[in-house]
N, C-alpha and C positions, 0 to 999 in steps of 0.2 A: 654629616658629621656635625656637631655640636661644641661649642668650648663656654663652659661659663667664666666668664669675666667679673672682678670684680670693679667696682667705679666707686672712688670717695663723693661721696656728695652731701649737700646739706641735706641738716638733721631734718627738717620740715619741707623737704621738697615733693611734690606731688609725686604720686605713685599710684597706678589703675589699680593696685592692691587693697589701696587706702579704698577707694570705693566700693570696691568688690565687698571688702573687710563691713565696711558700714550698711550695705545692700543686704548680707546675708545675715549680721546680728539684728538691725531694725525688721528685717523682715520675720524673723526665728521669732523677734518677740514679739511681732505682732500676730503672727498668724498662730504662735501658739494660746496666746491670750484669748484670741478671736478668732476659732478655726472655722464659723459662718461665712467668713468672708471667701473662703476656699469652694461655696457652694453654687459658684456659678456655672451655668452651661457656654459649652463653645461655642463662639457666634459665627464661625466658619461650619461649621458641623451641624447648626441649626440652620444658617442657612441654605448650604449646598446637601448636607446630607452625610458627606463625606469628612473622614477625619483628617486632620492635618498632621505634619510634623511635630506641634508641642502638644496636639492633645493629651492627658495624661497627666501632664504638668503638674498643675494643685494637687491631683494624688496622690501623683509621685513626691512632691513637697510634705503633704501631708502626712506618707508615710516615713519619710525621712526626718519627720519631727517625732515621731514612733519610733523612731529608731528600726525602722522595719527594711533594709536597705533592697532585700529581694524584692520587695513588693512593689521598692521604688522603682526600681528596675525592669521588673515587668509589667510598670504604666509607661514608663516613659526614660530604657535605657541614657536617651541621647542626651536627655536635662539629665540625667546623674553625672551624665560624662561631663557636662559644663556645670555643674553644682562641686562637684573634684576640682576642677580647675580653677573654680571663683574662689575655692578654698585655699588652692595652695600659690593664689598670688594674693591672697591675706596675708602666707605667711612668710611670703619674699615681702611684702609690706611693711610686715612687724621686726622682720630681721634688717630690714633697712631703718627703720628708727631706732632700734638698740645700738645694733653696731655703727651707722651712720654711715654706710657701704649700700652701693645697689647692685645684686644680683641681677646679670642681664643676660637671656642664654642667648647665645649669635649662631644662626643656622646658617650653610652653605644656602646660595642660591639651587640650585638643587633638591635639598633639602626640603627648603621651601617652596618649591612646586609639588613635592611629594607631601608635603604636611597638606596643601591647599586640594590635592586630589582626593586623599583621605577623607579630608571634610566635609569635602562635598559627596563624598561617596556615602559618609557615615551619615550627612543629612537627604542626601537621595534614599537609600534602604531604609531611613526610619519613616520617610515619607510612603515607602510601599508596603511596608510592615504594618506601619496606622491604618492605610487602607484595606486590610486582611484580616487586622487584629478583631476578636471579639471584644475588648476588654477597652 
């Protein structure tokens, strides 16, 4: 179970949002500027042969500067999954310098073994999905 709370805090206090928010614009506008930089190979994949969990990656970036979101999805579901999330504690970021409130969800402990199962569940199958995938 979940409750979001709200908390007054100051206008300029730090927030993972804040970073996320400047990771994902600085990044937009450089890789769309320079999408050479996108053209490198995997040095897990070159070396062992095999792909890893974020293979796909710059693809999937790539197509998501295309606006192409299946495509991204079918390089590299599990970076779209953390590309949504880097997004939307940008905009618990941005809602915390407007309103001058932080947005904080509080999970049961429960919960949070259940969210940390997932995760690892969701980064174990992308790890066995990479090794099958053709793509």
């Amino acid at each position: 179970m979940h409750v979001l709370r709200h908390e007054p805090v100051a206008r300029l206090q730090f927030h993972p949002g804040f970073v996320a928010a400047c990771i994902l614009a600085g990044g937009s506008v450089l890789l769309y500027s320079m999408p050479h930089l996108l053209s490198f190979p995997c040095v897990i994949k070159t070396l062992s042969g095999f792909s890893c969990p974020s293979c796909g990656s710059s693809r999937a970036i790539s197509a998501v500067l295309r606006a192409d979101i299946a495509a991204a999805i079918a390089y590299n579901p599990l970076f779209v999954l953390a590309l949504s999330v880097a997004a939307i504690m940008s905009l618990a970021a941005g809602y915390q310098l407007i309103s001058g409130r932080r947005l904080r969800i509080m999970l049961s402990p429960t919960a949070q073994k259940a969210l940390r199962a997932l995760l690892l569940t969701l980064l174990l199958g992308q790890l066995v999905w990479r090794l099958f995938s053709p793509i």
